[in-house]
N, CA, C and O atoms as a GROMACS GRO file, in nm:
protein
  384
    1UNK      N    1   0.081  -0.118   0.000
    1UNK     CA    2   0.000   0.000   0.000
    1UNK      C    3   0.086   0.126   0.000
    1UNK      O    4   0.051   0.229  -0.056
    2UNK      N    5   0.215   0.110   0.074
    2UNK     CA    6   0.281   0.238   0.075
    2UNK      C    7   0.374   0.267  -0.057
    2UNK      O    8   0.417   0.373  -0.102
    3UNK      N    9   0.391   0.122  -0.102
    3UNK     CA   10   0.459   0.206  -0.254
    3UNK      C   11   0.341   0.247  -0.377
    3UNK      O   12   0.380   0.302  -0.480
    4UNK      N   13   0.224   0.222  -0.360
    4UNK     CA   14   0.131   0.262  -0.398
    4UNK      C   15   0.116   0.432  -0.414
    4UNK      O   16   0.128   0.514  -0.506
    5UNK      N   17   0.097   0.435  -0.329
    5UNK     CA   18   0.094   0.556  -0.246
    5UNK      C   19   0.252   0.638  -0.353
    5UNK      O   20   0.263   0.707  -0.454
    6UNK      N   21   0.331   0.583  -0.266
    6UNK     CA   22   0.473   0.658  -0.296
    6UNK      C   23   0.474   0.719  -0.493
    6UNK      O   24   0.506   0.818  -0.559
    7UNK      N   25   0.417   0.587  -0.511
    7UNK     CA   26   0.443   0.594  -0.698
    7UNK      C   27   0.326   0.723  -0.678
    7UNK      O   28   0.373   0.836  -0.662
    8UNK      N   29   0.208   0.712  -0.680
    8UNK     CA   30   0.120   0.812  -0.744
    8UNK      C   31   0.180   0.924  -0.674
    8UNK      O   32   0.167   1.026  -0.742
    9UNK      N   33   0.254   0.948  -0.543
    9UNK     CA   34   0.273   1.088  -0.548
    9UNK      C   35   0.411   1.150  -0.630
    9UNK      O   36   0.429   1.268  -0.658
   10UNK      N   37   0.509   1.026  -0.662
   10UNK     CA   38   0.614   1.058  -0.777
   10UNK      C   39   0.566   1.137  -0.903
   10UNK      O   40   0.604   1.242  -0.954
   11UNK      N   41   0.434   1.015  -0.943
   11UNK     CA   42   0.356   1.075  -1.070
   11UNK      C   43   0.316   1.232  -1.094
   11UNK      O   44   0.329   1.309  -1.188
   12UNK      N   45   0.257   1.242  -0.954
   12UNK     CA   46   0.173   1.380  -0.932
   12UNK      C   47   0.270   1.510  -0.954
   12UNK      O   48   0.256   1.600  -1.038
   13UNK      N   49   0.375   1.497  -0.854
   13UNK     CA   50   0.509   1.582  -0.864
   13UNK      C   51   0.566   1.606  -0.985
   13UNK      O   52   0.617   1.714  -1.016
   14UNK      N   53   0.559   1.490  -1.069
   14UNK     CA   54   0.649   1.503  -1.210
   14UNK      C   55   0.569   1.555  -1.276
   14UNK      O   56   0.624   1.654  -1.326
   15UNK      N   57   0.406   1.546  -1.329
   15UNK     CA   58   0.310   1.666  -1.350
   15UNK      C   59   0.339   1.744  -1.309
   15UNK      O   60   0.392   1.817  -1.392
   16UNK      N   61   0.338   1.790  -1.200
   16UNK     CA   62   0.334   1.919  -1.136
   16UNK      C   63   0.513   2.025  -1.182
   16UNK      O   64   0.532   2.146  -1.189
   17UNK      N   65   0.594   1.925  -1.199
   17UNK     CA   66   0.693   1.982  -1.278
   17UNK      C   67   0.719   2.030  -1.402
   17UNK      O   68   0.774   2.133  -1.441
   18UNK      N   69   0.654   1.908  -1.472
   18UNK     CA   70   0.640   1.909  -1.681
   18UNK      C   71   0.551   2.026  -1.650
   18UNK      O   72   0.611   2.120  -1.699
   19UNK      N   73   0.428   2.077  -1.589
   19UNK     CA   74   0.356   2.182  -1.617
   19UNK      C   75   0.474   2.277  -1.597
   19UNK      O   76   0.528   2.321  -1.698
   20UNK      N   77   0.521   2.313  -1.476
   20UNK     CA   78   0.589   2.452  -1.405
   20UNK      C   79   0.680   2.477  -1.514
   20UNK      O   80   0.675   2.591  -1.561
   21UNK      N   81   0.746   2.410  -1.557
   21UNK     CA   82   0.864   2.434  -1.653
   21UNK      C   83   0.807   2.451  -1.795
   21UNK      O   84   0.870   2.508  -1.884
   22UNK      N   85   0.698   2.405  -1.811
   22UNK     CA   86   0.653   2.476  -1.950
   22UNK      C   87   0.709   2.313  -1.996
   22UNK      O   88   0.805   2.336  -2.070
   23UNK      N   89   0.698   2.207  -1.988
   23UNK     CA   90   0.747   2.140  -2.108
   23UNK      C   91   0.563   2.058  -2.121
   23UNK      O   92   0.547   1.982  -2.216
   24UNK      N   93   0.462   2.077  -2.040
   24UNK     CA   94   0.306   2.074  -2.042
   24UNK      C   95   0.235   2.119  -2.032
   24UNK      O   96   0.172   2.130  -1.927
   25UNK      N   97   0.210   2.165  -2.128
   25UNK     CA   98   0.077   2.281  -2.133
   25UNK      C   99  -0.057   2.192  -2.202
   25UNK      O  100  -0.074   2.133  -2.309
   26UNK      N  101  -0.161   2.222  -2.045
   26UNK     CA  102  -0.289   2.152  -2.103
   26UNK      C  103  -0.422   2.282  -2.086
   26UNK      O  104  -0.429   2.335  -1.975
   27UNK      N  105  -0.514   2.324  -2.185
   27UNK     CA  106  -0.634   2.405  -2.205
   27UNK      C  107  -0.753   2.297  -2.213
   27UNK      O  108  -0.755   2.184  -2.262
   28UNK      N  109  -0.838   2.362  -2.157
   28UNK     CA  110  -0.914   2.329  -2.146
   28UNK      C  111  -1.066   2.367  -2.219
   28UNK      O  112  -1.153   2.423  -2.153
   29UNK      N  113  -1.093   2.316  -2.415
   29UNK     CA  114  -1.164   2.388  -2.498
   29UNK      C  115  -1.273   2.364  -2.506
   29UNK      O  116  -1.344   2.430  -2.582
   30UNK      N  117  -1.328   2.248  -2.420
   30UNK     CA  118  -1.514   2.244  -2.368
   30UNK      C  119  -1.491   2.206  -2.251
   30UNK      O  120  -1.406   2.128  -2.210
   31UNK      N  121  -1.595   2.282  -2.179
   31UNK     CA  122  -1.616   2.228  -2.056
   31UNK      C  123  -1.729   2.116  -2.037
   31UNK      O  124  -1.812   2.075  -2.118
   32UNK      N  125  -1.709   2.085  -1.926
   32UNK     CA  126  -1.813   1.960  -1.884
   32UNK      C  127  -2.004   1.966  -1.856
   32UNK      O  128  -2.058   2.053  -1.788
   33UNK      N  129  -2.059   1.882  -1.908
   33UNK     CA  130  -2.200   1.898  -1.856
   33UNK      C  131  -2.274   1.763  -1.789
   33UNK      O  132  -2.247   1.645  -1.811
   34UNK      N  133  -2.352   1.806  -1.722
   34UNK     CA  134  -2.383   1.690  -1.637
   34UNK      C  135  -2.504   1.616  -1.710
   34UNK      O  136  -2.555   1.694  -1.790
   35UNK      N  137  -2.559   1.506  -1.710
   35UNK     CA  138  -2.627   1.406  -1.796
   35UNK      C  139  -2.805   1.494  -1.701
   35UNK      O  140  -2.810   1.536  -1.586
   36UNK      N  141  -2.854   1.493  -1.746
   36UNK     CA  142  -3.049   1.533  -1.731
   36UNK      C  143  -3.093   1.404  -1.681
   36UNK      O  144  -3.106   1.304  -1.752
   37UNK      N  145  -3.118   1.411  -1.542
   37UNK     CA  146  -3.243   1.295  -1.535
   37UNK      C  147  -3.311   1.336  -1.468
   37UNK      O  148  -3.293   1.419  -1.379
   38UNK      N  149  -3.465   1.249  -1.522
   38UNK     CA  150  -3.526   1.321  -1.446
   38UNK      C  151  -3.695   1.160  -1.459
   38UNK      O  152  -3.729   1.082  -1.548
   39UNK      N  153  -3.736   1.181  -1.344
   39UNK     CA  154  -3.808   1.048  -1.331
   39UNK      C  155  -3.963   1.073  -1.358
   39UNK      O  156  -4.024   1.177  -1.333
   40UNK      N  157  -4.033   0.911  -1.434
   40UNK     CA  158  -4.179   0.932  -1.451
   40UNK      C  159  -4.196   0.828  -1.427
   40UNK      O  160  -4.112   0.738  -1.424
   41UNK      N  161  -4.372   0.822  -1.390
   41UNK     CA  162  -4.425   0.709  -1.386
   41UNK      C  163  -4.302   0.570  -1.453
   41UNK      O  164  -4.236   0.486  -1.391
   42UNK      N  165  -4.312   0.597  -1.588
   42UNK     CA  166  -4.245   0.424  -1.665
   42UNK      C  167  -4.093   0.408  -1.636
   42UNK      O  168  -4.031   0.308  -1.673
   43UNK      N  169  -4.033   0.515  -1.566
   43UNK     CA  170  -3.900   0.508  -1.483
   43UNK      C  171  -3.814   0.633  -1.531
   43UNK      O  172  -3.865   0.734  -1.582
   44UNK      N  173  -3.719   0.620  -1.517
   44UNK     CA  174  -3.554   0.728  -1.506
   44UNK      C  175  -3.571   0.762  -1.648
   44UNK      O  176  -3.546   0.665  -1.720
   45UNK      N  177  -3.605   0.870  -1.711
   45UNK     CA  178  -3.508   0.923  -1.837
   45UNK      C  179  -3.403   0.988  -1.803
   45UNK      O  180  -3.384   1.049  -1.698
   46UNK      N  181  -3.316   0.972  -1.915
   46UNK     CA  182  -3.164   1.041  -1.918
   46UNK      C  183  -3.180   1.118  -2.026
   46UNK      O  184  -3.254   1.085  -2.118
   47UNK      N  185  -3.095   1.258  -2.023
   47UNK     CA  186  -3.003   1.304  -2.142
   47UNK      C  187  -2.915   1.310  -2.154
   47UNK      O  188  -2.886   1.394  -2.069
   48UNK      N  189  -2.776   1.271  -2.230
   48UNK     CA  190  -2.684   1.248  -2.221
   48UNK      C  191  -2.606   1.389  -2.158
   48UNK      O  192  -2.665   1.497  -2.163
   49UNK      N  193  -2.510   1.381  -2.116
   49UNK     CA  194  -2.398   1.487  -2.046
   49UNK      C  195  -2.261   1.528  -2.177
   49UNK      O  196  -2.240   1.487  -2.291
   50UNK      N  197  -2.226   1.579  -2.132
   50UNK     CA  198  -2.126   1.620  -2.245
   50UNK      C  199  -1.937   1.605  -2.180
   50UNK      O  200  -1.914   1.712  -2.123
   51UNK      N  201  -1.861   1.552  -2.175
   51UNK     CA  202  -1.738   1.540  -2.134
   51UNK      C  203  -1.654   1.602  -2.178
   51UNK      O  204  -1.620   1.599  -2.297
   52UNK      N  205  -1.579   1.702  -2.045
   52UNK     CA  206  -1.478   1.796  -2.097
   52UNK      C  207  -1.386   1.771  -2.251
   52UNK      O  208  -1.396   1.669  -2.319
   53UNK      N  209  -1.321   1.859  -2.275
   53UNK     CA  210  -1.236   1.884  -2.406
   53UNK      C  211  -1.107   1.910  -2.358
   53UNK      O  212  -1.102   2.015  -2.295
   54UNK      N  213  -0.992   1.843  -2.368
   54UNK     CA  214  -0.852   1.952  -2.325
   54UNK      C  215  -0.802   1.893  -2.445
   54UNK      O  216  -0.829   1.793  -2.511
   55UNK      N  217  -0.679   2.034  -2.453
   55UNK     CA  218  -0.590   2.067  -2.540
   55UNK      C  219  -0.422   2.070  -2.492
   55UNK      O  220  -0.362   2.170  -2.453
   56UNK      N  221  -0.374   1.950  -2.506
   56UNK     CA  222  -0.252   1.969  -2.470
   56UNK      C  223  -0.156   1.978  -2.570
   56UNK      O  224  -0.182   1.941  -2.685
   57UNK      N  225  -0.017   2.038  -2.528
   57UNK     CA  226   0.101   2.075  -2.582
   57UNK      C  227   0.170   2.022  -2.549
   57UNK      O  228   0.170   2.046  -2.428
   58UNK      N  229   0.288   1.917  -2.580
   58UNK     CA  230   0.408   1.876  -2.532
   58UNK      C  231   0.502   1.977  -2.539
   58UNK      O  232   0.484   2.077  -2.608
   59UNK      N  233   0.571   1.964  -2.492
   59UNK     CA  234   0.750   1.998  -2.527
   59UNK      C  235   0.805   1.898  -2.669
   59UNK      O  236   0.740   1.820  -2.738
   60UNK      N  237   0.915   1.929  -2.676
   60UNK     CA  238   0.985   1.852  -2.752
   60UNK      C  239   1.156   1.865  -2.747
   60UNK      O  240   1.216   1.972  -2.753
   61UNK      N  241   1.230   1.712  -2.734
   61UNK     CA  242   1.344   1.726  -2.718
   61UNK      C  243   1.426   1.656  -2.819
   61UNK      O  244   1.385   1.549  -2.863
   62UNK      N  245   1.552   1.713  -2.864
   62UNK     CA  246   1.581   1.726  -2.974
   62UNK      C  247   1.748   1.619  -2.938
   62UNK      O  248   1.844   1.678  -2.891
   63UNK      N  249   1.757   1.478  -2.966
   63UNK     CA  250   1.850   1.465  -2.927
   63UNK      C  251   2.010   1.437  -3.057
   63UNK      O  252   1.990   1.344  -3.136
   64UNK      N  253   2.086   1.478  -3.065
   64UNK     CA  254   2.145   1.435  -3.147
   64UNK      C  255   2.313   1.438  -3.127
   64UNK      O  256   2.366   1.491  -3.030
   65UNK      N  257   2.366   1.390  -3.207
   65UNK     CA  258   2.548   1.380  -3.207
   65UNK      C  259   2.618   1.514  -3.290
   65UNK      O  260   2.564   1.573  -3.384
   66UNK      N  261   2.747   1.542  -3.232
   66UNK     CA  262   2.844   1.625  -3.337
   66UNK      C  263   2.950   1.552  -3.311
   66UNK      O  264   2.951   1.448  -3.244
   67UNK      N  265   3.064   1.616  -3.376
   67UNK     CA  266   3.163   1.586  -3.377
   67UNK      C  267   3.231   1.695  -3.309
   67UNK      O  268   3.158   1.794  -3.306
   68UNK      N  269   3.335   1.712  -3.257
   68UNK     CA  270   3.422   1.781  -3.150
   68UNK      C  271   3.543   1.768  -3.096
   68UNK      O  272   3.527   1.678  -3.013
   69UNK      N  273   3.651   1.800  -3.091
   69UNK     CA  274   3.763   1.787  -3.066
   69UNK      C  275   3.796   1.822  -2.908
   69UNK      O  276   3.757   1.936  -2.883
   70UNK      N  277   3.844   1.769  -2.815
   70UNK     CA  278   3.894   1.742  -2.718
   70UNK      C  279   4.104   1.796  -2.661
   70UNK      O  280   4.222   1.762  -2.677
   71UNK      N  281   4.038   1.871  -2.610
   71UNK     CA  282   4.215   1.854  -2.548
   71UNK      C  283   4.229   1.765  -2.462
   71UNK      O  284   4.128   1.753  -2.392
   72UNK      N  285   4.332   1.680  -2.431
   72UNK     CA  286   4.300   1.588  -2.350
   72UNK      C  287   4.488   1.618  -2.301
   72UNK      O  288   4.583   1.644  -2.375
   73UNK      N  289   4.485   1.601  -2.154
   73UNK     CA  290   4.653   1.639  -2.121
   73UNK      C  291   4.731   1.573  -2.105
   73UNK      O  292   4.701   1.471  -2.042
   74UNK      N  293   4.869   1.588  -2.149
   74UNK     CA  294   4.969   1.476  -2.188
   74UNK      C  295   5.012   1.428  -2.010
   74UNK      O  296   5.047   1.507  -1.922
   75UNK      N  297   4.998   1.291  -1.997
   75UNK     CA  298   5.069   1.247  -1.844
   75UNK      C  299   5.209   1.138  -1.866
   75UNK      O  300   5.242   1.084  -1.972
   76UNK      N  301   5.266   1.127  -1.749
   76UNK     CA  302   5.385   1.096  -1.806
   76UNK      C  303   5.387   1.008  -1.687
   76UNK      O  304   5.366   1.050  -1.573
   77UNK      N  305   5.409   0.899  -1.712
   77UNK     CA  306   5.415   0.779  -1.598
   77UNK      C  307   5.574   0.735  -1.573
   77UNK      O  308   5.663   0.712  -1.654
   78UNK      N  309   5.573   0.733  -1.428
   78UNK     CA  310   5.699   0.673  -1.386
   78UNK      C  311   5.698   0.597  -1.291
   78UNK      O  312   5.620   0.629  -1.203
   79UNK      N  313   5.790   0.459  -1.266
   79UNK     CA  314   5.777   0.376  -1.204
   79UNK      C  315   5.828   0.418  -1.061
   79UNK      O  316   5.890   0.521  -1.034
   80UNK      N  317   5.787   0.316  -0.970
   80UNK     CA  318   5.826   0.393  -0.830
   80UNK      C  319   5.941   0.369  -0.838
   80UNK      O  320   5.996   0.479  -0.831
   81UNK      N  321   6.058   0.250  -0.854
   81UNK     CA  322   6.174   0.252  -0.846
   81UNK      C  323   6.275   0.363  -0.952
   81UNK      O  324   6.396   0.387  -0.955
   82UNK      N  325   6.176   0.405  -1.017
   82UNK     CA  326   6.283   0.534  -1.111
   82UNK      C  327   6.286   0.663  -1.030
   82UNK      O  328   6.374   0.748  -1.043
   83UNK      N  329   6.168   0.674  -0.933
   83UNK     CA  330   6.131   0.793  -0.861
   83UNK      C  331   6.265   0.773  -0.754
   83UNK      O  332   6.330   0.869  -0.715
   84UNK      N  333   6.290   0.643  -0.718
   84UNK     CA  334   6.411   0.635  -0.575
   84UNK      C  335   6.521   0.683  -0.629
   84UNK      O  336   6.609   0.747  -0.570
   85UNK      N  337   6.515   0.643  -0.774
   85UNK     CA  338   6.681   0.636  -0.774
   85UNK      C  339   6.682   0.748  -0.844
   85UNK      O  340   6.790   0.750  -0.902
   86UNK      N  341   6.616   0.850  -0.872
   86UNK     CA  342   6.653   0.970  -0.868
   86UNK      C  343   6.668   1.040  -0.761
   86UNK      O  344   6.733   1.145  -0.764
   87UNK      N  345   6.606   0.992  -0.642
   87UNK     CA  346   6.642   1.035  -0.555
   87UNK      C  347   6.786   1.013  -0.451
   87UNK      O  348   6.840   1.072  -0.357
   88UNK      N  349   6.802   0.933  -0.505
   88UNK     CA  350   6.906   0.858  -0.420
   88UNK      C  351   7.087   0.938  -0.539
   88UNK      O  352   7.203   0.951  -0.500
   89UNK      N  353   7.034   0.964  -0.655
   89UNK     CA  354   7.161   1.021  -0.730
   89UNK      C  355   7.142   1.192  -0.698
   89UNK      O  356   7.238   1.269  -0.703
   90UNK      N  357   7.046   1.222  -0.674
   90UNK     CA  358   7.056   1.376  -0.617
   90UNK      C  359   7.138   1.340  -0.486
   90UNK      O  360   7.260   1.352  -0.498
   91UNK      N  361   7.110   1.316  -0.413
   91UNK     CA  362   7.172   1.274  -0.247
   91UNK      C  363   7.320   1.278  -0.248
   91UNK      O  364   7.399   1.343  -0.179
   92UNK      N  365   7.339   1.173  -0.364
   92UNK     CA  366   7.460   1.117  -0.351
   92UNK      C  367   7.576   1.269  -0.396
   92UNK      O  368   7.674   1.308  -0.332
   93UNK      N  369   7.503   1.339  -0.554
   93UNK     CA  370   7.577   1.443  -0.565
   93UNK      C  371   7.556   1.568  -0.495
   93UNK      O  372   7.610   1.670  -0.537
   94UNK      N  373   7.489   1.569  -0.403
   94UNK     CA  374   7.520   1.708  -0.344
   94UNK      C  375   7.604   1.664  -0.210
   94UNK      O  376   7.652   1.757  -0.146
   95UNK      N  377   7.622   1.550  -0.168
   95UNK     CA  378   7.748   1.437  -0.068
   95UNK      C  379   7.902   1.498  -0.133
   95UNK      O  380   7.985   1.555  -0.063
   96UNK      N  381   7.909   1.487  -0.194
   96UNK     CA  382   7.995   1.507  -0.276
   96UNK      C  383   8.071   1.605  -0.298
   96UNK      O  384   8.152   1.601  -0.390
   0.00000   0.00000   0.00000
C-alpha cells in the first residue's frame, strides 16, 4: 500500500513539474456537462452529459550527435623505483 501511495505521489510531482517548466501545457476547450435525469411514472429518463475537451502541448526534445575535438593532457608515468633512484643520485651528488 505504501509504494502505492509513494508511486502516485512521484507521478503527481512530475506533473506538477512538466507543467511549471513549461514542457506541459494543457487548455481546457469544452467544458463539462452533467447528464439530465429526471423520473416518470415508466421510470428514469436520461439526457446524455457532455465530457470535458482539453488541449494539450508537449514539449519537444531534440536529441542528437556532433563531432568535437577534445584537449586531453599529456601524463607521463613513472615507475616507483625510477622515482628512488633519482632520488638517491641527487643525495649522492650534493654528498659530494
Amino acid at each position: 500500500m505504501r509504494a502505492v501511495i509513494l508511486i502516485l505521489v512521484a507521478v503527481i510531482l512530475a506533473i506538477i513539474a512538466a507543467i511549471a517548466t513549461g514542457l506541459l501545457d494543457i487548455n481546457q476547450i469544452r467544458g463539462a456537462q452533467a447528464p439530465q435525469v429526471s423520473a416518470t411514472r415508466n421510470g428514469v429518463v436520461t439526457k446524455g452529459g457532455q465530457a470535458p475537451a482539453f488541449d494539450v502541448q508537449t514539449g519537444s526534445v531534440k536529441v542528437g550527435t556532433k563531432e568535437t575535438t577534445v584537449r586531453v593532457p599529456a601524463l607521463e608515468v613513472q615507475r616507483p623505483g625510477a622515482a628512488a633512484n633519482v632520488a638517491t643520485n641527487t643525495a649522492t651528488n650534493s654528498a659530494q
